[in-house]
C-alpha positions in Angstrom: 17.2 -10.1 8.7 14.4 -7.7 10.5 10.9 -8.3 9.0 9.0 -5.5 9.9 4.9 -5.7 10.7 3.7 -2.1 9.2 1.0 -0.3 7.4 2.1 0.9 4.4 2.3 4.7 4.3 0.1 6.2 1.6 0.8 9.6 -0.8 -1.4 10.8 -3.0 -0.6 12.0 -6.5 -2.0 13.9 -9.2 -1.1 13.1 -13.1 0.1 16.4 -14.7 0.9 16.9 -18.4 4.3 17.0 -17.7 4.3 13.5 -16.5 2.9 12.1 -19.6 4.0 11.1 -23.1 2.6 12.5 -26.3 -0.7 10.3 -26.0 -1.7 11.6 -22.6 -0.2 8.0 -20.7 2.4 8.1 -17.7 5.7 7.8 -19.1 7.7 4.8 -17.5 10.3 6.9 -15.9 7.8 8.8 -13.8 6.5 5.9 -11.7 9.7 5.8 -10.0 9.8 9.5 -9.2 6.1 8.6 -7.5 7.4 6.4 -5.6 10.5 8.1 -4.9 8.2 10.9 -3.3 6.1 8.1 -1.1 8.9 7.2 0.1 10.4 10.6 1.2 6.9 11.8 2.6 7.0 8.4 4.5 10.7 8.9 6.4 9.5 12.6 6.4 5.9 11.7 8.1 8.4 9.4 11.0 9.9 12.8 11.9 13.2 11.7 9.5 14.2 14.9 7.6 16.2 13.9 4.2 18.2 17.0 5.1 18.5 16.9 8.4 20.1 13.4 8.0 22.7 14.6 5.7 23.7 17.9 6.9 23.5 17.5 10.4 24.6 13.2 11.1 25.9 13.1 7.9 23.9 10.5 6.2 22.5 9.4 3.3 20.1 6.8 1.4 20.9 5.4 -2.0 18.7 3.0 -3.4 20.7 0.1 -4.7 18.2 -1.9 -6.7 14.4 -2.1 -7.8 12.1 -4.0 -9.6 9.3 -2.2 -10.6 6.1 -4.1 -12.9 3.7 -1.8 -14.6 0.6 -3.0 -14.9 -1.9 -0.9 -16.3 -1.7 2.9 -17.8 -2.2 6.1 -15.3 -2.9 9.1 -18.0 -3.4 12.8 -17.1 -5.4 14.2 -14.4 -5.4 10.8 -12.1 -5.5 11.0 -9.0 -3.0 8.2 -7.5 -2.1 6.8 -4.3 1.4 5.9 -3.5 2.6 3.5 -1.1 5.7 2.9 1.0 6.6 0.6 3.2 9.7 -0.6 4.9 9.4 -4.9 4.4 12.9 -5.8 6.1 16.5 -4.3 7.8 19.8 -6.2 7.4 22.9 -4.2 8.5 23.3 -1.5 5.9 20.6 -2.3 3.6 16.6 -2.0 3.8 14.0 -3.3 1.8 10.9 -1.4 0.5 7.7 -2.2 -1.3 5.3 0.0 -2.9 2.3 0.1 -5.3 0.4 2.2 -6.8 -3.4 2.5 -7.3 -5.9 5.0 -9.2 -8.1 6.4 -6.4 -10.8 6.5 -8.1 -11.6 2.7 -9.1 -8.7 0.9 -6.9 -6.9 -0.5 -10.3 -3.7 -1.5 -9.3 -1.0 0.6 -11.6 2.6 -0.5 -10.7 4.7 -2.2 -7.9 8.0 -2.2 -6.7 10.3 -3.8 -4.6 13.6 -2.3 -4.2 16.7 -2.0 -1.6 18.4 0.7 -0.2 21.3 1.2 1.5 22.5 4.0 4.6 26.1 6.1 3.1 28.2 8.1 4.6 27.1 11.0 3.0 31.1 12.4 2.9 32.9 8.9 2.1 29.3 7.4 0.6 30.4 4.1 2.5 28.1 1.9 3.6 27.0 2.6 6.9 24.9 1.2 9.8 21.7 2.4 10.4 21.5 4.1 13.9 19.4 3.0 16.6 16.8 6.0 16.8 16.5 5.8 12.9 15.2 1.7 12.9 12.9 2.8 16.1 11.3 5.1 13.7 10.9 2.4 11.0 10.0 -0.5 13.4 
């Protein structure tokens, strides 16, 4: 297994109503489309294009497991920050942890720690990462 050395990549994220429930909180399911979109602004901000990948070498990423832990509230109008960062490579899968903080005080919201894997975006096999994508990522 690769451990990577690397700063996390940060996004930052404002609370709209649509992301709340009823009593103005973040509703759970949200968090992971936060860090879904760290993580996309992250490949994206390493020059990997999601579609690019798929359309033109015909791959894709699926994430194959997370474990999120929410640990305090985010309500409407916060502004968060998002973070992403690739933790290890083995073959087909990666790791990834992120976190989530209120800008404004530094209160830790949520973190995750998931793995992903590379498909073949026409089989959706498992397939090796190529060289020039894990240069990007190391």
């Amino acid at each position: 297994m690769s451990e990577l050395n690397t700063v996390p990549f940060v996004w930052p994220v404002r609370v709209y109503f649509e992301d709340t429930d009823a009593g103005g909180v973040v509703y759970h399911s949200r968090y992971l489309n936060f860090f879904e979109r760290a993580r996309t602004e992250m490949m994206r901000a390493r020059g990997l294009s999601m579609t690019e990948l798929k359309q033109v070498h015909k791959l894709i990423w699926v994430v194959l497991d997370i474990n999120a832990r929410f640990r305090q509230a985010a309500k409407l109008d916060d502004e968060l920050l998002v973070t992403a960062e690739v933790t290890w490579i083995k073959g087909v899968r990666q790791g990834f942890r992120q976190q989530i903080t209120r800008k404004e005080d530094g209160v830790l919201i949520a973190t995750a720690e998931l793995s992903a894997v590379m498909l073949h975006a026409d089989s959706l096999k498992p397939a090796r990462m190529p060289a020039w994508i894990k240069a990007e990522l190391d």
